[in-house]
C-alpha positions as CSV (number, residue, x, y, z in Angstrom):
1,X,-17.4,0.1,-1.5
2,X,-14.4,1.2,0.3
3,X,-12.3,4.4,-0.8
4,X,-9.4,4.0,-3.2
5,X,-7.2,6.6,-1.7
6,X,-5.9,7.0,2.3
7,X,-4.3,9.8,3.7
8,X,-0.7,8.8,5.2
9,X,0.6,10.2,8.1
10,X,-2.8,12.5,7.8
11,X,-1.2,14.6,5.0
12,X,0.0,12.4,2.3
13,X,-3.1,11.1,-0.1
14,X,-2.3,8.0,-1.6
15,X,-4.0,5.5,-3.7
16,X,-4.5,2.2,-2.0
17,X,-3.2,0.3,-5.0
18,X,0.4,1.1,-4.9
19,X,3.5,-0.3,-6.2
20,X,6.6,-2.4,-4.6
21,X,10.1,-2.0,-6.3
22,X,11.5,-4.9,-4.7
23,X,11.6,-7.0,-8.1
24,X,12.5,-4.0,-9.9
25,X,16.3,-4.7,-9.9
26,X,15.8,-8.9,-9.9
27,X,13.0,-11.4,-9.3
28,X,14.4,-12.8,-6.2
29,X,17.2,-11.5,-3.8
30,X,19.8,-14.4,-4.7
31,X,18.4,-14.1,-8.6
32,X,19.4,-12.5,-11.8
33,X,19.5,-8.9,-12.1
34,X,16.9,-7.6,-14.7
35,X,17.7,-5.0,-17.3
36,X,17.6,-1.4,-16.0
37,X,15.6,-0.5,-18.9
38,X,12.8,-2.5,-18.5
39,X,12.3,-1.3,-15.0
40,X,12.4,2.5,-15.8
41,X,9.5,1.9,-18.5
42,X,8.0,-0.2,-15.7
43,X,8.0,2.7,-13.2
44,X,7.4,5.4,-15.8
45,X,4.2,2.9,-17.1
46,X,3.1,2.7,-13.3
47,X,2.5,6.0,-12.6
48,X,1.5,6.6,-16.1
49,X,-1.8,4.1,-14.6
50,X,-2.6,6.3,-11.5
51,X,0.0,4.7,-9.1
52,X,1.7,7.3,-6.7
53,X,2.8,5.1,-4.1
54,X,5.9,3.1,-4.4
55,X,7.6,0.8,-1.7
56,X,11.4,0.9,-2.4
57,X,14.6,-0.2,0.2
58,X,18.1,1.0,-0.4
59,X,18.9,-2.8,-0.6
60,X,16.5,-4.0,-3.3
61,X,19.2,-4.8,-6.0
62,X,22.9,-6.1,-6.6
63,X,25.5,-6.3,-9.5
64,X,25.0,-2.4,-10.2
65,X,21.4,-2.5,-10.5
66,X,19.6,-1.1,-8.2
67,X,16.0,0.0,-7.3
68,X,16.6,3.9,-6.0
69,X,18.5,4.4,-8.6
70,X,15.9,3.3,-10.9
71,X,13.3,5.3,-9.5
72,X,15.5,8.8,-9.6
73,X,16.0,7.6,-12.9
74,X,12.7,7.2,-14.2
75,X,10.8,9.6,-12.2
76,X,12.7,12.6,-11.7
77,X,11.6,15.3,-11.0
78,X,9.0,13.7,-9.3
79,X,5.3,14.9,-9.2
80,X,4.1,16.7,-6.1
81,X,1.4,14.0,-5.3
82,X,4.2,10.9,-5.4
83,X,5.0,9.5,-2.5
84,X,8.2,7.3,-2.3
85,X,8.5,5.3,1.2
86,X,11.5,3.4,1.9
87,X,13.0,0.8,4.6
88,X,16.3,0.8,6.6
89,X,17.5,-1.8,8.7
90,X,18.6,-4.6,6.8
91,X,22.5,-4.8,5.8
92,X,23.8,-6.6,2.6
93,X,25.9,-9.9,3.7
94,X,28.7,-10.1,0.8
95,X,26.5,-12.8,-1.1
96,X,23.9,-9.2,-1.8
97,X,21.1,-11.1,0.5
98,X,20.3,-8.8,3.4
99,X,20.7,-10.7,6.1
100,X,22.4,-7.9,9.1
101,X,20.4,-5.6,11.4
102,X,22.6,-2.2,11.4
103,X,23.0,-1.0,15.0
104,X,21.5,2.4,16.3
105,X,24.8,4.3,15.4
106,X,24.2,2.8,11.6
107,X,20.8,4.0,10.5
108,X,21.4,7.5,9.8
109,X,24.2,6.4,7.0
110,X,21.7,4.2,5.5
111,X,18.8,7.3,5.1
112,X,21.7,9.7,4.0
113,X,22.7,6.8,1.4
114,X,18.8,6.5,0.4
115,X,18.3,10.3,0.0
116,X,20.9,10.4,-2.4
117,X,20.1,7.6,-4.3
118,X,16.7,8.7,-5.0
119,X,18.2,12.2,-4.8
120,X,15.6,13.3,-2.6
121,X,16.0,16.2,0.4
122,X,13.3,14.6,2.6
123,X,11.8,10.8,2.6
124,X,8.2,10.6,2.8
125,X,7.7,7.6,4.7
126,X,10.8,5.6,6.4
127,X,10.1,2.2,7.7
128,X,12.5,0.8,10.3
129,X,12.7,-2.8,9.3
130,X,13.2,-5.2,12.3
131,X,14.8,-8.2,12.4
132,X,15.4,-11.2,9.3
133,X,13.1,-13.4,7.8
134,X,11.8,-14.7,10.9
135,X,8.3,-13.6,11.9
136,X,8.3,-10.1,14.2
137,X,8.9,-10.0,18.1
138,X,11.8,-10.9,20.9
139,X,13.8,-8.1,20.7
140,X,13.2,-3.9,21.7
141,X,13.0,-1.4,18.9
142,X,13.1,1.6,21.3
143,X,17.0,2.7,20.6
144,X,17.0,2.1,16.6
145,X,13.2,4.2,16.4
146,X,14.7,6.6,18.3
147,X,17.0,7.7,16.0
148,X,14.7,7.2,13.3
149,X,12.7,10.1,15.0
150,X,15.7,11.9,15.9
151,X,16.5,12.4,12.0
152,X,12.1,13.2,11.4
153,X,13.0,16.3,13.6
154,X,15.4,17.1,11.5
155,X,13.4,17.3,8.6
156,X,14.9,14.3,6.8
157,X,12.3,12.4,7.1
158,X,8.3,13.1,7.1
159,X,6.8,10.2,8.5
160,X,7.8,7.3,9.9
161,X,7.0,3.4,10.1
162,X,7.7,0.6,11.4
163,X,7.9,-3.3,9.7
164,X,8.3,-6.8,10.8
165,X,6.7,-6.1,13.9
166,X,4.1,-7.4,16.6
167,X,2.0,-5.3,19.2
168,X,4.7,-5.1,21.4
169,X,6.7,-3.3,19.6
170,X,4.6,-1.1,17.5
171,X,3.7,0.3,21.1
172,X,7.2,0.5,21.6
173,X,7.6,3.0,18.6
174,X,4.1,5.0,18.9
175,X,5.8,5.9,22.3
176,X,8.6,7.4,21.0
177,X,7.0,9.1,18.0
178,X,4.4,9.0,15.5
179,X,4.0,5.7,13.4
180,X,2.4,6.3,9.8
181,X,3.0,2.7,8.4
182,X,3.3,-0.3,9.6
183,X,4.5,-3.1,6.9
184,X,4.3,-6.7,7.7
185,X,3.3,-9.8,6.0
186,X,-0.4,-10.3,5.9
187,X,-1.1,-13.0,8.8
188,X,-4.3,-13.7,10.9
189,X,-2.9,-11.0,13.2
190,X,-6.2,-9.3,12.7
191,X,-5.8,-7.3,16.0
192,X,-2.5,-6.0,14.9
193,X,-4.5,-4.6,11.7
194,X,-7.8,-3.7,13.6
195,X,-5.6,-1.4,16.0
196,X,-3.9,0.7,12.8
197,X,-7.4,0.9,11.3
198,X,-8.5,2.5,14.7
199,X,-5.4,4.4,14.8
200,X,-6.0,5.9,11.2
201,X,-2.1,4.4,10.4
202,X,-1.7,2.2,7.4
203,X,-1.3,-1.4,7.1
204,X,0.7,-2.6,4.2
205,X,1.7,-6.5,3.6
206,X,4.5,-7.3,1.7
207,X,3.1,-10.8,1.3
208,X,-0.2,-11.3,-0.5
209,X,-2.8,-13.0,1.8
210,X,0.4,-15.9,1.6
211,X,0.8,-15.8,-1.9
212,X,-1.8,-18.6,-2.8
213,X,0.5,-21.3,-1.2
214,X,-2.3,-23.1,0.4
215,X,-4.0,-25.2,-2.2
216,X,-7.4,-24.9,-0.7
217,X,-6.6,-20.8,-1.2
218,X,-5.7,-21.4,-4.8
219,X,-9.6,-23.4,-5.3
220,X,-11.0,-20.3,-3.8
221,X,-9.3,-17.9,-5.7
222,X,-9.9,-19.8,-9.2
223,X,-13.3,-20.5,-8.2
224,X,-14.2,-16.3,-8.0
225,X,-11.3,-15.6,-10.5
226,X,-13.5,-17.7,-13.2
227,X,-16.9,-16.2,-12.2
228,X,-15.4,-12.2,-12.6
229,X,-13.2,-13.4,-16.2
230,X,-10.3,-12.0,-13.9
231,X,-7.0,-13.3,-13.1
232,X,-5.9,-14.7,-9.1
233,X,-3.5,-12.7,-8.9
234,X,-6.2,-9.7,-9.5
235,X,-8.4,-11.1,-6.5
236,X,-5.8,-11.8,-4.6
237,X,-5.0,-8.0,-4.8
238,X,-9.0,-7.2,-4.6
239,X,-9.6,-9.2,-1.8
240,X,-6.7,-7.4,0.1
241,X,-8.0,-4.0,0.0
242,X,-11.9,-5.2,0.9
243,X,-10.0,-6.7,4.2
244,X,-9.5,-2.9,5.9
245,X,-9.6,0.7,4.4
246,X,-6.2,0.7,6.0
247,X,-5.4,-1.6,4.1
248,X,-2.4,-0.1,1.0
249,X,-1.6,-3.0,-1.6
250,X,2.1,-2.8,-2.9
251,X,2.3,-5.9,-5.1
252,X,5.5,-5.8,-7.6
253,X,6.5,-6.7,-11.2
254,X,9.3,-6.4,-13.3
255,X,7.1,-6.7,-16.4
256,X,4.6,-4.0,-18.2
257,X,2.4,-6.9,-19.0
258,X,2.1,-8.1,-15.4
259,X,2.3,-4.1,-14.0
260,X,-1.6,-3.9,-15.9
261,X,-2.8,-6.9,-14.9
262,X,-2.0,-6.1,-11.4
263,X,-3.3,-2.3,-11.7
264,X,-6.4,-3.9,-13.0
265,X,-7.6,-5.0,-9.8
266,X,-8.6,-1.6,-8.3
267,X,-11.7,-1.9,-10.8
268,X,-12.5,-5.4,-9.6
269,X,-15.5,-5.4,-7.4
270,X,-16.2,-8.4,-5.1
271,X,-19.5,-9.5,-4.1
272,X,-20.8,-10.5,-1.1
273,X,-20.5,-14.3,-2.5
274,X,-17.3,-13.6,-3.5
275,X,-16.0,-12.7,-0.1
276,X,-17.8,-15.4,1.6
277,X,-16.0,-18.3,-1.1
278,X,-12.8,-16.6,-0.7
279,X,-13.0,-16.3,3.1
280,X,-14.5,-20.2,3.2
């Protein structure tokens, strides 16, 4: 059985099973915004279960809602062992979908504007998000991770990360400066994951292993689901953190019922026979 924690950066312990604000504030970027209430119980529930790990960006939210501002309200003052990482790179088109890059000259204003909405004097972990919702590669990161590491000298920021990215450009960065994170949907990229294992820097997916799109994926998943009384969405989650122990799960909710179910999964053991169905 793998370890449930993983030390970020190599001074930040953090348990593997984390949590990401991004439906905090709304379900989908061009949805409804949810009630502010219900996502300060949902943070305040969340580390209430042992998480103490959340995945926020200055642009998760719209119409006045808005998931920093959620988190300073439910968690302040925050405990010494939470760790809040957060993205910059994305800019809000007028329609509230982020869909700019911000230039090098740009990024600083957007960690100054996510310190004080979390109210925070440092960031733990600041990922510079490259690119839209294309897959990663095709352009240099070099100039924009540059400044990133410009403002970790200056003590704003204590590690940094990098997301969206392929090889190429993850080299790019750990030339520059030290990469703690690296936060990209889960693909069969398994060299990209293999070198952060060997690297000792985590691997987080924002998507999980696709989201069950593929209908022979969904079989699987009921098939293991139904032999463990547990839900999909719970293996799904399981199976993730059995793939690597660099592996940090930050699946989201807006809901306290779906927060425990998800939270659930870090007691879930799979089998060998498990991992062999779900892995076909």
């Amino acid at each position: 059985m793998t370890t449930k924690t993983f030390s970020l950066g190599g001074d930040l312990t953090v348990n593997r099973l984390g949590f990401g604000a991004m439906r905090l504030a709304m379900s989908t970027f061009d949805g409804p915004t949810r009630a502010p209430e219900n996502g300060v119980a949902v943070l305040r529930r969340a580390v209430e279960l042992g998480v103490n790990h959340i995945d926020t960006a200055g642009f998760y939210g719209r119409e006045g809602v808005w998931a920093n501002e959620l988190i300073r309200t439910a968690l302040t003052p925050y405990r010494d062992d939470l760790v809040i990482a957060t993205k910059v790179g994305p800019l809000l088109a007028p329609d509230g979908v982020p869909s700019g890059q911000a230039t090098p000259d740009q990024l600083r204003g957007l960690v100054e504007a996510d310190l004080r909405s979390l109210g925070l004097d440092r960031l733990d972990l600041v990922y510079l998000r490259v690119g839209g919702i294309a897959g990663p590669g095709g352009e240099s990161i070099a100039e924009r991770f540059a400044v990133l590491a410009e403002l970790r000298a200056e003590g704003l920021i204590r590690h940094l990360g990098v997301s969206n990215v392929d090889a190429a450009q993850l080299a790019e960065a750990r030339a520059i400066a030290p990469v703690a994170a690296v936060q990209n949907a889960y693909s069969d990229d398994m060299g990209l994951l293999a070198e952060c294992e060997e690297a000792g820097i985590a691997y987080v997916p924002f998507f999980l292993l696709g989201g069950g799109r593929d209908p022979l994926d969904v079989e699987r998943l009921g098939k293991v689901a139904a032999r463990l009384s547990a839900t999909t969405a719970q293996v799904q989650i399981a199976l993730l953190l059995a793939t690597s122990p660099s592996v940090l799960a930050i699946p989201g909710t807006g809901a306290l019922d779906h927060l425990a179910e998800n939270l659930a999964a870090n007691e879930l053991s799979l089998s060998e026979e498990d991992l062999s169905d779900l892995r076909g």
